[in-house]
N, C-alpha and C positions, 0 to 999 in steps of 0.2 A: 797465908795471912793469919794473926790472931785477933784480930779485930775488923770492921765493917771497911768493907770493898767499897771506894765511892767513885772510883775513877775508872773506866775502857778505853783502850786504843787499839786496834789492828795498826801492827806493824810492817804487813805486809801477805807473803804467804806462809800460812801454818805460825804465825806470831802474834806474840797479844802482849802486853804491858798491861798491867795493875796498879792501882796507887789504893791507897788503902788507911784507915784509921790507926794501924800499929808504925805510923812515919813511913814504912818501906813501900818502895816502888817494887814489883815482883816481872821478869821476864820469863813467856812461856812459851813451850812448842804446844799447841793445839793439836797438831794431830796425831801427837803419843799423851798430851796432858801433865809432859816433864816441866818441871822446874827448872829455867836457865840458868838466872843468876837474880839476883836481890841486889837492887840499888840502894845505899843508903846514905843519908847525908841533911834529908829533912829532921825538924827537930819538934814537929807537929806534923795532925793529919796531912797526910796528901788529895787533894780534895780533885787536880786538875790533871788532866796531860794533854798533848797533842806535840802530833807529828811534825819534826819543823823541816826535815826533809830525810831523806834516806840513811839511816845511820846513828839520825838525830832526835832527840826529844826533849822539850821541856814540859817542869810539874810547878804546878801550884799550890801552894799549902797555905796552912794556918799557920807558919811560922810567919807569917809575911812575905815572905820570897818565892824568889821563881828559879828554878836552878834549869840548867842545861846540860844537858847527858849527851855524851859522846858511846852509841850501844856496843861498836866495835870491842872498845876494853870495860866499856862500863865503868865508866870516869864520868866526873862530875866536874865538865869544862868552865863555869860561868855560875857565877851568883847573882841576880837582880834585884837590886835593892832598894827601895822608895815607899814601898805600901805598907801602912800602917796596921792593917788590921788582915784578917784571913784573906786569901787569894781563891777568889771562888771557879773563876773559870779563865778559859786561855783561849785564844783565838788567831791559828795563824794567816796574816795578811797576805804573804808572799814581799818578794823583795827582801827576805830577810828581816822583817819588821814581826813584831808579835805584840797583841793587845790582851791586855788582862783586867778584868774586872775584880772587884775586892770588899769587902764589907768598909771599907774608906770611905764609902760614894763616889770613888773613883775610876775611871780607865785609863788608862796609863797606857801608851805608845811607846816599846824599845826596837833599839837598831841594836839585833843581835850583833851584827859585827861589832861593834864598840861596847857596847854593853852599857848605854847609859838609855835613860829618859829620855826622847824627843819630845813626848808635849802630854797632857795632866786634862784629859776630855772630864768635866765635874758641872753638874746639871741633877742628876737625881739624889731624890733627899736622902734617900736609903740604902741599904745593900745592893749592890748589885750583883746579880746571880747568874745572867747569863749573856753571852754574844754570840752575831752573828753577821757572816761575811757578805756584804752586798757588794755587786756592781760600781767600776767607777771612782773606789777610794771612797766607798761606804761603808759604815760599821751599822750592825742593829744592837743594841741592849736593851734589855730588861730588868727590872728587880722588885726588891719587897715595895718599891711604891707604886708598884700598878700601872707602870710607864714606860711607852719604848721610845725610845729615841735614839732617831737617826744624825749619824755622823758624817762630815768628811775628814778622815783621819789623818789626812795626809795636811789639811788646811790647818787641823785643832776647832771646829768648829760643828757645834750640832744647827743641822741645817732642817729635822722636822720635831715634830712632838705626836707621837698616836698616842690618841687618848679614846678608850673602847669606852662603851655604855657601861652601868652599874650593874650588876648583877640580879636578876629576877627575884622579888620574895620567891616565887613559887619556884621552887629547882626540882621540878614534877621530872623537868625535861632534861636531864643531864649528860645523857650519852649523847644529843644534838654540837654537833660542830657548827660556830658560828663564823660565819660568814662575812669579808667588808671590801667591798672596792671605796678605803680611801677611810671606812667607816665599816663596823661590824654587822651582820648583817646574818640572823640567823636561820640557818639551813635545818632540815628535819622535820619531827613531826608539827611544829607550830607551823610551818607553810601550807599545811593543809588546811587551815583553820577556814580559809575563803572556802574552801569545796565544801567543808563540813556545813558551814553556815548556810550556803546556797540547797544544799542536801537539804536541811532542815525545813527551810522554807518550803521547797515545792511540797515536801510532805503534807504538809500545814496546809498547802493551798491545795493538794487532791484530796485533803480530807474534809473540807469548806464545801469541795464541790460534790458531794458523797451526797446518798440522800440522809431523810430526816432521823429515818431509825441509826444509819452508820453514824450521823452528829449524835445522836441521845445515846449511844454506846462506847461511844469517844469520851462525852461528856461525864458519864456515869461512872466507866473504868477508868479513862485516864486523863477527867479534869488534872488531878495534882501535878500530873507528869508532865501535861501542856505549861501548867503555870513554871512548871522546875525549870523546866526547856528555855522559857520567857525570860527566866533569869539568869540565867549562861550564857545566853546569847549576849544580853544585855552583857555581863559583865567580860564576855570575850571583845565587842566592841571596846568597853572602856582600857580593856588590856591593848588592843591595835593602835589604841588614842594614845595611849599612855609609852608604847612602843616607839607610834612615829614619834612625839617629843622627845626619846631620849635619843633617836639618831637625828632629831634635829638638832640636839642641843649638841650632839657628837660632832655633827660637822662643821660647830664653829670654834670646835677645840683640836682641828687640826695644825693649826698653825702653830708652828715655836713657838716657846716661852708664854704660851699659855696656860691657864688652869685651869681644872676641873674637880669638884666641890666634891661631888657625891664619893664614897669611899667605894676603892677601885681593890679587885684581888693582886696580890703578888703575882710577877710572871717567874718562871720559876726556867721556862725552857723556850729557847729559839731556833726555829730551824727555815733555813731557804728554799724553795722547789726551783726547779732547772728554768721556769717561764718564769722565777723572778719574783714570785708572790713567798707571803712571809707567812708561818707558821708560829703561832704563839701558846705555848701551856699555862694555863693560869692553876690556881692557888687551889681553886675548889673544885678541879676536876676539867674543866671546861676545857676545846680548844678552838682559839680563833683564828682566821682566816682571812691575812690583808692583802691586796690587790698589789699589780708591782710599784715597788717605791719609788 
C-alpha cells in the first residue's frame, strides 16, 4: 500500500485482505508475507471489508459504494449503490443480506443476491461508524452522536435507544472499563471508593480512641491532613450523589426515541461477546460494558 491501511480481514488460513487509503484492496499470504493480487475498482479510500462467505468479500469506501469481489479471479461481481456519502463499516447478517453504515446517517440493508436496497434503518443525527451483529434479526450501531441503537433489520425498525452517562470532568480514571446491565455502570478503581471511605473512618475512630498525648500528636502534626481528609471525603460523597443521578437519569433514557441532553462521546467501535453482552469504544478512550440486549 502507499497510503494508510484502514481496513483487516482474515480470509481464512494464512490469508488476509487489506483496504487501504491508496483505493486498493491488497490480498496476502501471511505465512511467506507475499503479495497475492491487488483488487481494484474503488475510486476513494477503502475504509471497510468483510467476509461474505468463502471466496467472497465485500469493501466499503468513500466513493459511496460497496463493491463485491469474487477472490477466485479477483473480479469485482456487484456495485451497491444508494449511500450518499463515505461507507464507514460493513456488517454481514447472514442470509445473504449485508448492512452498511455511512457518514449519510444511514444503514442500509441489501440482498446480495439482487443487489438492491431492502430497507433505509435512519434514526441517528450523525455518522455512523460502526455495527454490530445481535441475536434474532438484531443489528447494534454506533456513531459520532454518542448513540447506539438497536435494530430489527429484518422488520426496518429500531426497537431500543442506549444512551450511557456523560462523561466525568475528572478522567483521573481512564483505563477503567465501564460497566451497565441495561445502564453503564463503572467497574475499577472508583469501586473501591466504599472500602476506602470505610478504611478512613475506622482510622479516625482508633485515633479518637487513643490517649491524650496520641490526640495532641495527631492534632499538632497532622491537624491539616485530618481537615484534607474531611474534604475528599466530603467531596467523594458528592461525587457518589452526583453518580447515582446520572444513572438515574440513564435509566429513563433507555427507551426508543428518547433524548439525552448532556453531550455524549462518539462510539467509534462495536463488538458482541458469546453471552450476548455489547462491547462499546467510545471517543476518549473509554470502554463500555452493556448487559445482553
Amino acid at each position: 500500500h502507499t497510503d494508510a491501511v484502514w481496513a483487516l480481514v482474515a480470509l481464512g488460513a494464512h490469508r488476509l485482505a487489506s483496504g487501504a487509503w491508496d483505493h486498493t484492496i491488497k490480498l496476502w499470504d501471511t505465512s511467506s508475507c507475499k503479495l497475492l493480487a491487488t483488487l481494484v475498482g474503488h475510486s476513494d479510500a477503502v475504509r471497510a471489508l468483510v467476509v461474505i462467505s468463502k471466496g467472497r468479500l465485500a469493501s466499503g469506501s468513500h466513493d459511496s459504494t460497496i463493491k463485491l469481489w469474487e477472490l477466485g479471479n479477483c473480479s469485482c461481481t456487484m456495485t451497491l449503490l444508494g449511500h450518499s456519502s463515505y461507507v464507514n463499516t460493513l456488517c454481514y447478517l447472514g442470509q445473504d443480506r449485508l448492512a452498511s453504515g455511512s457518514d449519510d446517517k444511514s444503514i442500509r440493508i441489501w440482498d446480495l443476491e439482487g443487489g438492491f436496497c431492502l430497507t433505509s434503518l435512519v434514526g441517528h443525527t450523525s455518522w455512523v461508524h460502526t455495527l454490530a451483529v445481535l441475536s434474532g434479526y438484531r443489528l447494534a450501531s454506533g456513531g459520532q452522536d454518542g448513540e447506539i441503537r438497536l435494530w430489527d433489520w429484518r422488520e426496518g425498525e429500531q426497537i431500543k435507544l442506549l444512551v450511557d452517562a456523560p462523561a466525568p470532568a475528572d478522567e483521573s480514571n481512564k483505563e477503567n472499563i465501564n460497566s451497565s446491565n441495561e445502564v453503564g455502570k463503572e467497574v475499577g478503581s472508583k469501586s473501591n471508593s466504599k472500602d476506602d471511605n470505610k478504611k478512613q473512618e475506622e482510622e479516625e475512630e482508633d485515633g479518637e480512641s487513643g490517649s491524650e498525648s496520641s490526640k495532641k500528636l495527631k492534632s499538632d502534626d497532622g491537624g491539616g491532613a485530618t481537615e484534607q481528609q474531611q474534604q475528599q471525603h466530603a467531596s467523594q460523597e458528592n461525587s457518589q450523589a452526583n453518580k447515582s443521578q446520572s444513572c438515574s437519569k440513564n435509566e429513563e433514557n433507555l427507551q426508543a426515541n428518547e433524548s439525552f441532553s448532556n453531550e455524549k462521546e462518539p462510539i467509534y467501535s462495536l463488538a458482541t461477546l458469546p453471552d450476548g453482552r455489547l462491547l462499546c469504544g467510545l471517543g476518549q478512550g473509554d470502554i463500555t460494558l452493556w448487559g445482553p440486549a
